[in-house]
C-alpha positions in Angstrom: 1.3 -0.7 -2.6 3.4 -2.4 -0.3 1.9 -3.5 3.0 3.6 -4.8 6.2 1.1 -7.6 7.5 2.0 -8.7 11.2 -0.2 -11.4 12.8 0.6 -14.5 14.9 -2.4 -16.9 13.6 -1.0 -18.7 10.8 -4.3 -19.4 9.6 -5.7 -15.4 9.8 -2.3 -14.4 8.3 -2.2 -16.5 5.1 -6.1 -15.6 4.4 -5.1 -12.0 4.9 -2.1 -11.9 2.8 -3.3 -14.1 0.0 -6.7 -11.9 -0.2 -4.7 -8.7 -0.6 -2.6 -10.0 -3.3 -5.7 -10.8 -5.2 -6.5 -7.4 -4.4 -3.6 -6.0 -5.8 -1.3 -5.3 -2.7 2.7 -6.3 -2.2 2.2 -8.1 1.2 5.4 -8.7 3.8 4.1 -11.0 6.6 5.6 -11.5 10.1 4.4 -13.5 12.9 5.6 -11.4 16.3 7.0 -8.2 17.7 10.6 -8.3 17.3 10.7 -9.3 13.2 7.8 -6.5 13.1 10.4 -4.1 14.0 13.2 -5.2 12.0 10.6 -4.9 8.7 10.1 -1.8 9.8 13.7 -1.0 10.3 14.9 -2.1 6.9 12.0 -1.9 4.2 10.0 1.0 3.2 5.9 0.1 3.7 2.9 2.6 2.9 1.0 0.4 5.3 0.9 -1.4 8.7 -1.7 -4.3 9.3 -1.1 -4.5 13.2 -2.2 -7.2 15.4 -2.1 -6.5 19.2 -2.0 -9.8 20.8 1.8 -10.6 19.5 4.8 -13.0 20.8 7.9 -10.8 21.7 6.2 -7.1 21.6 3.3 -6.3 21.8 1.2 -4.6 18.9 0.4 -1.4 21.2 4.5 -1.0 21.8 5.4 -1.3 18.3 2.4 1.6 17.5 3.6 3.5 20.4 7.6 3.0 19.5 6.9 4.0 15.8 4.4 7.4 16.8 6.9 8.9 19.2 9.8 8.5 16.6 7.5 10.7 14.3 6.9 8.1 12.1 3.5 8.8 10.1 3.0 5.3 8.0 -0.4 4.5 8.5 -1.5 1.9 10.6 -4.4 0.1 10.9 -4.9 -2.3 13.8 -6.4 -5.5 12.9 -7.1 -7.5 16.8 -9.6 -9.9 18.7 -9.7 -7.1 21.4 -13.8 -5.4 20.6 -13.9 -3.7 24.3 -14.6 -0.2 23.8 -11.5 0.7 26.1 -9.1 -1.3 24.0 -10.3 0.6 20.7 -10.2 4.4 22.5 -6.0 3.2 23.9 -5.2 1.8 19.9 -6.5 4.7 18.6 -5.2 7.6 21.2 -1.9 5.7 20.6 -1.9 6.5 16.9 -3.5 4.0 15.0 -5.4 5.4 11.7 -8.1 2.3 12.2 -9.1 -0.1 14.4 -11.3 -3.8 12.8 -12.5 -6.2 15.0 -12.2 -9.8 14.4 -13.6 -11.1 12.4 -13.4 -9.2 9.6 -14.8 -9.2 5.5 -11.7 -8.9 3.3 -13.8 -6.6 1.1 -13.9 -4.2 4.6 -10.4 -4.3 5.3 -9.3 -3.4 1.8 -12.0 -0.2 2.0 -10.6 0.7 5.3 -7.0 1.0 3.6 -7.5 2.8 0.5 -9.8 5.4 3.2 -6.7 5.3 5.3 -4.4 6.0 2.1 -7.0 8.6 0.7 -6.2 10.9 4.5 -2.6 10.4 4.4 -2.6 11.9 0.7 -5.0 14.1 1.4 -7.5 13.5 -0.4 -11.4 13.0 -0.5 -12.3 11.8 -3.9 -12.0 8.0 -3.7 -10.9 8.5 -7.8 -7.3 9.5 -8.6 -7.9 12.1 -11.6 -4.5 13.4 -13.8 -5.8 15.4 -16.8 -7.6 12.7 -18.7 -6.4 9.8 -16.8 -9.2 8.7 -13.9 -8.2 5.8 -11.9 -10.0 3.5 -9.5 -8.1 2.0 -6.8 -11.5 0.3 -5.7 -12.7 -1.0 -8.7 -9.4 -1.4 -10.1 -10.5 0.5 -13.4 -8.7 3.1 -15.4 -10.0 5.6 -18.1 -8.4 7.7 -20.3 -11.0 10.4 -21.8 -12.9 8.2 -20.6 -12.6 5.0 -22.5 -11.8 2.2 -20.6 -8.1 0.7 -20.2 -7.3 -2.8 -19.9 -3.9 -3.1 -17.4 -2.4 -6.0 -15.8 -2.6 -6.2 -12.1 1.7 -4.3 -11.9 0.8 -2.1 -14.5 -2.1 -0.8 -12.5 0.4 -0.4 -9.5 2.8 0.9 -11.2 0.8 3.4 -12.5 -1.2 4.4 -9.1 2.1 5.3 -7.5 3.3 7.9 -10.1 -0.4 8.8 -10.6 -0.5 9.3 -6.4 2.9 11.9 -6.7 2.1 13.6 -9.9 5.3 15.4 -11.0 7.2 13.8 -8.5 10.2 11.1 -10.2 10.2 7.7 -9.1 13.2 5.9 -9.3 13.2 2.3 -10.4 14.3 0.9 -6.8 11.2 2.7 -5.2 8.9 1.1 -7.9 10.3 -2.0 -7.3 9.5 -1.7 -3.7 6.2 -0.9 -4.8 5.4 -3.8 -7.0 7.7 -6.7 -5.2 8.1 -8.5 -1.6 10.2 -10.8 0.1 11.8 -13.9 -1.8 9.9 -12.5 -5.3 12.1 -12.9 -8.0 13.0 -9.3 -9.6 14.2 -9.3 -13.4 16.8 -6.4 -14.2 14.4 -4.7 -16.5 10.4 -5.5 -15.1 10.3 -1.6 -14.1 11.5 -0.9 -18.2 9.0 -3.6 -18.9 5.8 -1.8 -17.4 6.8 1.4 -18.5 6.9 0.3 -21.8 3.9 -1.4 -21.8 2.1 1.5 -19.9 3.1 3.8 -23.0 2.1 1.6 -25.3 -1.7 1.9 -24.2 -1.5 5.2 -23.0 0.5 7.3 -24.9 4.2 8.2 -25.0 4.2 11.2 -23.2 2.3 10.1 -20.4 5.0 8.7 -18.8 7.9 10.7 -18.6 12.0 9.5 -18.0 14.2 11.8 -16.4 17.2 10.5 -17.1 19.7 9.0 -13.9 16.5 10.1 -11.9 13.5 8.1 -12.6 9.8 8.5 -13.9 7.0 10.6 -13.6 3.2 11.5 -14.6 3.0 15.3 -15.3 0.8 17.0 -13.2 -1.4 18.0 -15.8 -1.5 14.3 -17.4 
């Protein structure tokens, strides 16, 4: 998953952004307002780590730009602010979550995936595809129900088709998936995982439609 991380304190934004990498995340970070909105702009994020307090523009007028343009990428607000007026005004202007600093890592990263679980729709914190049963928290995947060893892309590679069953991905969007800024790409890591995916899982579980992209069939 890709995440937009935008926080002025160098020292809070480095911790942040090197604990979700551990954690499996794709992590763009800014340091004010204005480069906030150009990301925005110009790369596709599942996620928005917002601080309020922000050079430029402010956290609550990015929120409140983004929510009256319709746009539904869920945000959670990460600030200093704990009054109980500031958390009703971030989250009446559209914010998905509101943490206080400071804040445990391993919080934040259940706050997303809760976050990520409404937005899909979902309530079972385990993505299930036939016999495929995958763990986002844990980081664990089964297939009838024998545990499967995957590399830290392969796992994300594999949530994001698992998340759209049915649904083709092409190779750009799993690259946006699995890479950020100034990481280098080679022409063929997408063909890489994929193969290596089959490999352990099975041929057919991960299908190519051809000049279109790939895809998990619905029924695994």
């Amino acid at each position: 998953m890709r995440v937009l991380l935008v926080e002025d304190d160098p020292m809070i934004g480095k911790s942040v952004q090197q604990g979700l990498r551990q954690n499996g995340y794709t992590v763009d970070w800014v340091r004010d307002g204005q480069d906030a909105e150009l990301a925005l702009a110009t790369t596709p994020y599942e996620m928005l780590l917002l601080d309020l307090g922000l050079p430029g523009r402010s956290g609550l007028a990015i929120l409140t730009t983004l929510r009256r343009a319709a746009n539904r990428i869920p945000v959670v607000v990460i600030t200093a602010r704990d009054a109980v007026a500031d958390r009703i005004t971030g989250l009446d202007s559209g914010a998905d979550d509101y943490l206080v600093k400071p804040f445990d890592l391993d919080e934040l990263c259940a706050r997303l995936r809760a976050v990520l679980r409404r937005h899909a729709g979902r309530a079972d914190p385990v993505i299930r595809i036939g016999e495929l049963c995958m763990n986002p928290a844990t980081h664990e995947l089964t297939q009838n129900g024998q545990p499967v060893l995957l590399s830290v892309r392969e796992f994300a590679l594999l949530q994001a088709l698992l998340e759209q069953p049915g649904v083709p991905l092409s190779r750009a969007k799993l690259e946006e998936r699995l890479y950020g800024w100034g990481e280098e790409i080679e022409s063929n890591a997408v063909e890489v995982y994929i193969h290596s995916l089959r490999r352990k899982l099975g041929a057919e579980r991960i299908r190519n439609i051809r000049g279109v992209g790939y895809l998990v069939p619905p029924s695994g």
